[in-house]
C-alpha positions, 0 to 999 in steps of 0.5 A: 533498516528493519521493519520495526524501523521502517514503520515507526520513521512512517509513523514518525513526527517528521512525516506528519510535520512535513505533510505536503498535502492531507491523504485523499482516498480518493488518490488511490483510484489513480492507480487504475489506470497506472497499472495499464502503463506498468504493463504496457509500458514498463513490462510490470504486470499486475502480480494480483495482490494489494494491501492496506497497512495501519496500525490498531487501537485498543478499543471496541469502536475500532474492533467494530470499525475492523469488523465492518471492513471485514464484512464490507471485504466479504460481501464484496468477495461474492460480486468480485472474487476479490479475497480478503484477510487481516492479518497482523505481522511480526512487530504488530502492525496490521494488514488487510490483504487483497488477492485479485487477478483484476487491478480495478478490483483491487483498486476499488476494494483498498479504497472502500477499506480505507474509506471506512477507516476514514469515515468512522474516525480512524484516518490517522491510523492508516499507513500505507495502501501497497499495489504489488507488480512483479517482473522476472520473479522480482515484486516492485511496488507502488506505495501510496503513504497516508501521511504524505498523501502521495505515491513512491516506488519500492523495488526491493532485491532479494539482497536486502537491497533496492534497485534504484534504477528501477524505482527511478525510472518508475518515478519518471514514467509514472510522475504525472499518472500518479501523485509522486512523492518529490523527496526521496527521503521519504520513500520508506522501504518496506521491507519484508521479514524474509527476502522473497516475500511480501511485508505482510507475510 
C-alpha cells in the first residue's frame, strides 16, 4: 500500500464510522511518560522528532489557522528549543514537524499545535500525531490517529515491510500507558517515499 493509499484508508468513511471514541488532545500527553518506558524498558530511545499530520482546506480562515500554529510553534521555539516547520509531502498532505532532544517538549508542542486546530474549527482535518524512537538505525513509531482516538504501533523495515513482532510486543508493554488501538486493522502503515526515511520526508 503507498502513501497515497495509506492517507486516504485514514481519511476513509470506515474509520470515521467505526469510531470507538472522539480524539482527545488531551491523550497525547500519555505519551510522556510512555517515552520513559520505550527507553527504560524496551531500549527505544527518543529519536528527537515528532510530526502532526492533516490535511489543508482551500480557504483564508484555515491559512490564518495555520499561520497561528506557526507563530504559536515559533514563539515556543525561544523558551524550548523546540524547532518547528510545515511542510507539505508528495501527494499534498501537510506536515508539522518538531526536532526536540526532550520527549516532553515534543509532547507538549504536538499537543498545542493540534489544539489550536481543534479550537478554530478544524479537528476533523487532523490525521495523526507521529512520536518517533529508533533502535540500532531503525525508526519505530507510535502513532496517535485522530479518527480512532487511539494509539498503534509502526515499526517500518527498510524492506518495505513491518516487523510485527516489534509493534506486538510494543502493544503488549505499552497496552495500558496509552490508549491502544484493539483491531489491528487499523493500524495504518505510514510508509515514507523512501526506504530510511521518515513519512514527512
Amino acid at each position: 500500500m503507498g502513501i497515497m493509499d495509506t492517507i486516504r484508508a485514514v481519511l476513509g468513511n470506515s474509520a470515521e464510522h467505526d469510531a470507538t471514541r472522539e480524539a482527545d488532545p488531551e491523550d497525547l500527553f500519555g505519551m510522556s511518560t510512555a517515552y520513559m518506558t520505550m527507553e527504560a524498558d524496551l531500549d527505544f530511545p527518543n529519536e528527537g522528532t515528532a510530526a502532526l499530520c492533516f490535511s489543508s482546506v482551500d480557504s483564508t480562515d484555515f491559512e490564518d489557522t495555520l499561520r497561528e500554529v506557526r507563530d504559536i510553534l515559533e514563539a515556543g521555539e525561544a523558551e524550548t528549543g523546540t524547532s518547528a516547520s510545515i511542510r507539505m509531502d508528495q501527494q499534498g498532505y501537510h506536515w508539522v514537524v518538531l526536532t526536540d532532544s526532550d520527549p516532553e517538549d515534543l509532547v507538549t508542542s504536538i499537543h498545542f499545535a493540534a489544539d489550536t486546530f481543534i479550537e478554530r474549527g478544524y479537528g476533523s482535518r487532523l490525521l495523526a500525531a507521529l512520536f518517533t524512537f529508533e533502535k540500532d538505525s531503525n525508526y519505530v513509531y507510535w502513532v496517535y490517529s485522530f479518527r480512532r482516538g487511539a494509539y498503534y504501533p509502526f515499526a517500518p523495515t527498510r524492506g518495505r515491510e513491518r516487523d510485527q513482532s516489534v509493534e506486538f510486543k510494543l502493544q503488549s508493554v505499552l497496552d495500558g500507558e496509552l490508549g491502544v488501538e484493539d483491531d489491528t486493522d487499523y493500524w495504518y502503515p505510514l510508509w515514507p517515499e523512501s526506504p530510511g526515511n521518515h513519512p514527512w520526508d
